[in-house]
Each structure stands twice: as C-alpha cells, then as structure tokens.
Residue, then its C-alpha position, 0 to 999 in steps of 0.5 A: x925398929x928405929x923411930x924414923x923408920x916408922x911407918x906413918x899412919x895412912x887412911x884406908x883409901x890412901x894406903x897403897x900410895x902411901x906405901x908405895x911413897x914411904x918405901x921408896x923414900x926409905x929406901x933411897x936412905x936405908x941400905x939395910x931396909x932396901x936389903x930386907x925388902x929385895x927379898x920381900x917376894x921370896x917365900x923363904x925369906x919373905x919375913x925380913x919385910x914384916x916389920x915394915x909391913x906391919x907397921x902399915x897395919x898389913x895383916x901378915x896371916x893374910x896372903x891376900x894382903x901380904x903378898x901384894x904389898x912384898x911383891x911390890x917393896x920387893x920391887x922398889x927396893x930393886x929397882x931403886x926408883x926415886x918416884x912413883x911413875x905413871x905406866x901402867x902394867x899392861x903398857x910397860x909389858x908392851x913397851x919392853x919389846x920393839x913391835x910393842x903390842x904386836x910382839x908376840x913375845x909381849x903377847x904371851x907375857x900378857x896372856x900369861x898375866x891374865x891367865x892368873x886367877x889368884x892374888x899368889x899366882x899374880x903375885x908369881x907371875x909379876x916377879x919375872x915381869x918386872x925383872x924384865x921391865x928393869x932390864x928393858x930400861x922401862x922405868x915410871x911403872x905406877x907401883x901404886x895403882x898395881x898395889x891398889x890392883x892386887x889388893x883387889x884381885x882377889x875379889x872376882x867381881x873386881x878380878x875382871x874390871x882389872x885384867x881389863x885394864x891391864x889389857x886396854x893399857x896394853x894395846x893402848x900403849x901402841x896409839x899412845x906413842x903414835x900419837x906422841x909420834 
C-alpha cells in the first residue's frame, strides 16, 4: 500500500466515523482504491477491500465486523459521495417513494430489513436498498451512524434498540417534511 493510503489511527469510539471520512476522501482521489472497494460486498471478490480494512485493525476472520465495514466502502465508493450526510436508513427508505411511509412498496422494503436477524443477512438485505437510494436520487445517507449500527447488530440486546430506530426514522420522515412543508 502506498504511504498516503494509510489508514489513519482512530480510537474505538470514532472508528465508524472515521472510516466512513477516510473512505470517502480516498475515494474522490483514488480510482484504483474506488474500483477495489465497488466490490467490497461481493463474497468473490470481497478481498480486494482488505488492505484497506485491515488498516483500520478490522478483524478480517470475523464476519461480523468485516461485512459491515465492506458493505458500506462498497457503497461510498459507488455512490461517489463527497461527505457523510445525515439521513438515516429508515428515512431514506421512505423518502425514495412518492407516498413515503404509506408506500406499500417502501413498507415491504422496511419490513424486510426488519426481518433480518444476522450482521450477513442485513448486510444481503442493504445492497439492493442502497442501489435504490442511489437511484432514487436520495443522497445524505448517514454511512456512519449505519456502520455504527451494523457493528452492533449482532448483539441482540443491541438488535432491537436498532431496527427501532430505523422504523421511528422511517415513519418519522413523513412529519419531518410536513414540517419542512
């Protein structure tokens, strides 16, 4: 790996943030770091992303941890984003259909998200979503906060407090642009 391409060092509580900063910088300057990580999430080609996920100290044996980070450089690196937003999973769900919340199509999209009861089916179940976010046109997805998240989702004390959330930002997003209105 290059010199510059060296993942910094983060502290625990930081490190989805700053993974989530450090991708997206390297990836609106890297082409070859952007093309390694468009396949991050793909199980055959998943290890071209390891360089840059061990340097941030990511246990590579460890699904758990490994495929939330891919999952997401996967998706900065094909979204080509320049900053982290501030929508959350469940809002941009909504958001990419006309009736939002009451869509039934966005319904089933979030009751299939819920319905996930592993780090690796999520993981499965995010990929889709977040081509359709893309091409919905639905860009300031926090990347951050959903790392954090699926860093904890294997923890089922942890599991519900989660798919909470993304259901409350979900039906919240509709008296959000009410009030915006």
């Amino acid at each position: 790996m290059r010199e510059h391409t060296k993942a910094p060092v983060i502290a625990r509580a930081n490190k989805a943030a700053g993974f989530v900063a450090y991708v997206i910088d390297r990836c609106q300057v890297e082409n070859g770091l952007r093309a390694a990580l468009k396949r991050a999430d793909n199980p055959a080609t998943e290890y071209q992303s390891w360089e840059v996920l061990a340097g941030f100290k990511i246990n590579l044996e460890h699904e758990n941890e490994r495929l939330p980070f891919a999952a997401i450089a996967a998706t900065i690196a094909r979204a080509k984003i320049e900053k982290n937003g501030t929508i959350q999973i469940g809002q941009a769900i909504a958001r990419c259909y006309e009736d939002g919340s009451n869509s039934d199509q966005a319904k089933a999209k979030l009751r299939r998200l819920l319905a996930c009861d592993s780090v690796s089916e999520v993981c499965r179940i995010l990929r889709p979503l977040f081509s359709l976010i893309e091409a919905k046109g639905q860009s300031g997805l926090d990347y951050a906060r959903l790392l954090d998240d699926l860093l904890w989702f294997g923890h089922d004390e942890r599991q519900t407090r989660i798919k909470a959330r993304w259901a409350q930002s979900f039906y919240d997003s509709v008296i959000e642009e009410k009030i915006d209105a």
